[in-house]
N, C-alpha and C positions, 0 to 999 in steps of 0.2 A: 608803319605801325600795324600790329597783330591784334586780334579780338584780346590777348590776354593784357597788352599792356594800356586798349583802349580802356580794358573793364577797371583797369587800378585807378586811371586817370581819372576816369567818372566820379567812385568812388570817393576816392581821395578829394575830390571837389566836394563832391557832398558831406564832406568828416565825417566817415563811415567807417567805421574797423571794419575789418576783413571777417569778426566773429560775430557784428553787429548786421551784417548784410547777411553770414552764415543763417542767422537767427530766423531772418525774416526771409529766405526760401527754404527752411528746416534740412539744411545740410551741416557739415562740420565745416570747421574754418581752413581746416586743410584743404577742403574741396576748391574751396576760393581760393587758395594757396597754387592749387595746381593749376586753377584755370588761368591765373595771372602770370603764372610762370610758363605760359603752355604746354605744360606736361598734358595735359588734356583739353578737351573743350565741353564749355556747357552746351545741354541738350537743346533742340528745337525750343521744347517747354519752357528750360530754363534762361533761354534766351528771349522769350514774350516776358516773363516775369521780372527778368533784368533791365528791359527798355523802358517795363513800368516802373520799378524802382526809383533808376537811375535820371528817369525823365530825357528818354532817349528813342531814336527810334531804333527799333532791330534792325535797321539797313546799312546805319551807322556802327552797330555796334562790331556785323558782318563783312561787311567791305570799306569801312572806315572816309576820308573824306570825297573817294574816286570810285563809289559803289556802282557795282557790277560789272566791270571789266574781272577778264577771268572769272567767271563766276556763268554756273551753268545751272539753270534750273529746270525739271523734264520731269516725264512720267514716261514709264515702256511699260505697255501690257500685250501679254499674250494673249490673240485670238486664232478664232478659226480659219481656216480656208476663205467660208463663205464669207465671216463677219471681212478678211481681207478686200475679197474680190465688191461685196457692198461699199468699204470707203474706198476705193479706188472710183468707182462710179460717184458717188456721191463728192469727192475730191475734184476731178471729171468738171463738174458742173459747177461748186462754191467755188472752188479756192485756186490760186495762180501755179501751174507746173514750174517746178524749177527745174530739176533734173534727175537723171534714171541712170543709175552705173553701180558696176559691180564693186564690192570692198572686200580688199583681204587683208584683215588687221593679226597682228601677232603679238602677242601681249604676252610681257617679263615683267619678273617680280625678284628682288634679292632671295638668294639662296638660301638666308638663314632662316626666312619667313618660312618654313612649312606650314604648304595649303593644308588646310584641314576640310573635310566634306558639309559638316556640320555647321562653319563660317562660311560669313560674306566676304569677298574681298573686295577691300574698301579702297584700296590704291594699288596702281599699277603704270606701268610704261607702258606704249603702245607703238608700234609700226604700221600705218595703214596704208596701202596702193590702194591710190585713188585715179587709176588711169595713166596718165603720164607723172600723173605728181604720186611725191612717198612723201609723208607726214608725220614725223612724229610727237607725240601726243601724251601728255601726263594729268593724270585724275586722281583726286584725292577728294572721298565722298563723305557727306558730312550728315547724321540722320536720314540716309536715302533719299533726300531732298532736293540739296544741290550740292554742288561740286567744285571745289577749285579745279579748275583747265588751263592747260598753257601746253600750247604747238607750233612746233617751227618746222617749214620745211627743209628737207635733207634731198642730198641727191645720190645717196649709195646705201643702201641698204644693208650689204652684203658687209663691207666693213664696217658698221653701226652695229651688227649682230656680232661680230668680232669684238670689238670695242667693250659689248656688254657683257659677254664672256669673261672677256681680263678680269673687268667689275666683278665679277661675282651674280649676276646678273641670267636668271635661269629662263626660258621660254616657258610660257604655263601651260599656251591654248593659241589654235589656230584659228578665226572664226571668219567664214566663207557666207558673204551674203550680198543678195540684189536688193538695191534701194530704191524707190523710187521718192521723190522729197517736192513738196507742197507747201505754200503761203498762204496762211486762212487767219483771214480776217486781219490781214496787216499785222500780227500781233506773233503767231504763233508756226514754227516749223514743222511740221507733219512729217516724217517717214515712217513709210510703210516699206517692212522689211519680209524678205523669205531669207531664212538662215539656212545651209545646207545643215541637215542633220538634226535641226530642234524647229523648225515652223515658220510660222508667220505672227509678225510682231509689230506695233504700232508705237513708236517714240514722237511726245509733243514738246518741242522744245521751248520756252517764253526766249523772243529776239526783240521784243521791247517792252521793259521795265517799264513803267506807270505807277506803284504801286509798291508795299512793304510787300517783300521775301513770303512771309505766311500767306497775305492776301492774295499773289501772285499764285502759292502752291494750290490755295483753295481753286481760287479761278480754273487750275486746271484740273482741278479734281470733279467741279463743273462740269467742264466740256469735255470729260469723258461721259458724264451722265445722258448730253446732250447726243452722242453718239452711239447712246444704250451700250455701251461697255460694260464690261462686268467688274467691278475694283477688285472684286476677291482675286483676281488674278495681274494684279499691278508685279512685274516683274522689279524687285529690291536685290535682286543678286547681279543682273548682268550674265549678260553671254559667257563670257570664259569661265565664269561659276559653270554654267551648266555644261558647257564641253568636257570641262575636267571629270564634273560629276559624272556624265554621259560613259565618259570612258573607264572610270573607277569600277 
């Protein structure tokens, strides 16, 4: 079951038209039409204000009775050099090393999607070498927030590029980078990246769920503060956004 046909269920238990719920988040009734049909999905906001409604919580209404499987919640922002080489040292000392290796992901998109510079792209296919292993990898991002994920590993690359071709299936962006990846505080994945060509970047992933989807985003909005990070520079487009841009 999808957010759209959880939101009818609710409803419908409540005896709530679809114009009477319209009413009471001042949208039209078609917008609940669409969101029930998944033509579209409601926003972050309107997902806090549907769990209050519905007397639900948002985790439910978002990953349904098996919440957070595939389901990825993170923050990347761009820093400096130094601000880099600081949590590396400070990593160093708090938090558990897991591992250091290079990633060369190559990320497709259907053909009829023309990128525009001006959009985000919010889903995409992914091919990443990860050393001996290739992974492929599909994202589909939802208010910059989180993301549905699902990856299976493969073992030929070379025909899978092929494969996506026949599809219709276009290469957008190469994205070349050293990772280094850390466990802080039992809770949270830390990489710290250098991208060839655009910087150094810090992504925190949440690896254990405790908590509703919002409270969890808050929390990391937190421990960037805790890091003296700057938010104004919370990366919402993604690497292959700025490759493409990079080279437009």
């Amino acid at each position: 079951m999808n957010i759209g046909k959880r939101l009818s269920s609710l409803r419908k238990k409540k005896n709530i038209t679809q114009l009477e719920l319209a009413n009471k988040l001042f949208v039209t009734d078609k917008t609940i039409s669409s969101w029930e049909s998944d033509r579209t999905e409601p926003s972050l906001e309107m997902l806090v204000k549907l769990s209050e409604i519905l007397d639900c919580s948002m985790g439910y209404l978002i990953y349904g009775d098996n919440p957070k499987n595939d389901i990825e919640t993170e923050i990347k922002i761009k820093i400096t050099k130094l601000e880099y080489e600081k949590l590396i040292n400070f990593m160093k000392n708090n938090a558990k090393f897991l591992k250091e290796n290079k990633q060369l992901d190559t990320y497709y998109q259907p053909s009829y999607r023309k990128f525009l510079n001006d959009k985000e792209i919010n889903e995409w296919l992914r091919i990443g070498e990860r050393g001996n292993k290739i992974i492929l990898n599909y994202k589909n991002w939802h208010d910059n927030m989180y993301c549905d994920e699902y990856e299976v590993e493969i073992d030929n690359s070379e025909n899978l590029d092929k494969i996506f071709s026949i599809l219709g299936l276009e290469k957008i962006a190469v994205v070349n980078k050293e990772r280094k990846t850390y466990m802080y505080l039992n809770k949270y994945e830390i990489a710290l990246d250098f991208v060839k060509d655009l910087g150094y970047f810090i992504e925190i992933e949440v690896k254990d769920y405790t908590k509703e989807l919002i409270d969890e985003y808050n929390d990391l909005l937190k421990l960037t503060k805790d890091f003296n990070l700057n938010l104004d520079n919370i990366d919402k487009r993604g690497y292959p956004y700025h490759i493409i841009y990079k080279s437009n």
